[in-house]
N, C-alpha and C positions, 0 to 999 in steps of 0.2 A: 504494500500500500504506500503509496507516497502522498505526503500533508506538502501542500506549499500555506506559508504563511507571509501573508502582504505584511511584512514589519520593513519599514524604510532603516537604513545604516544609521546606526548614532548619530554620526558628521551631516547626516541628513534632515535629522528630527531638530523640530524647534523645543530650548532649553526656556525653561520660565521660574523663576522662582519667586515666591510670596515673602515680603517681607516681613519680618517678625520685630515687635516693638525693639529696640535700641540698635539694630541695626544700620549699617551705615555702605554706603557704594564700596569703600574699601574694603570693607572684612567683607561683601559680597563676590570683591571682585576676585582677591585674594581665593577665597572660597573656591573659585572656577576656572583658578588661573589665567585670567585675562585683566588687561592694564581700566586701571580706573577707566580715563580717558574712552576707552570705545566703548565700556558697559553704560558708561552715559550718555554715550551719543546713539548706540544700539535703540537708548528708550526716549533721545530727545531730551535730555537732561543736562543742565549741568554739572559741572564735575564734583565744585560744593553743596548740591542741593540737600537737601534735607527730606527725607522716605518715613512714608509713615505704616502704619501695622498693616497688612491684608493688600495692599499694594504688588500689583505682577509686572516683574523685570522680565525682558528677553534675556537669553543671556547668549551674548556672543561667540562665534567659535573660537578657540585658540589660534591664533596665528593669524586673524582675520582684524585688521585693522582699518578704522573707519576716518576717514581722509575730510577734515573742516576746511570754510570756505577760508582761500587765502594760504593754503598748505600747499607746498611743492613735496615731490618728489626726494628732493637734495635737502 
């Protein structure tokens, strides 16, 4: 008997995580290993904004870095 099961690759599936009161972008991002910087730009945030309890993060992929206006390459 052969089962196929429709499950998309990890790198493929979107990451979300719920904020929990004292949380903060750092220890999320830490958490997920990706740079403050693009987990706030992943959700349109700024980098010091302030997250509150029940609150849903994308969470970006590793190695996947998100490019603001006025940023080059160099």
């Amino acid at each position: 008997m052969i089962v196929s099961l429709d499950i998309a690759p990890l790198s493929a599936q979107q990451r979300v995580h719920t904020v929990r009161g004292g949380q903060s972008l750092a220890r999320i991002a830490q958490r997920y290993g990706v740079r403050i910087s693009d987990l706030a730009a992943a959700n349109g945030l700024a980098a010091g904004a302030s997250l509150r309890a029940g609150q849903e993060l994308s969470i970006p992929e590793a190695g996947v870095a998100y490019v603001q206006r006025g940023q080059t390459l160099s």
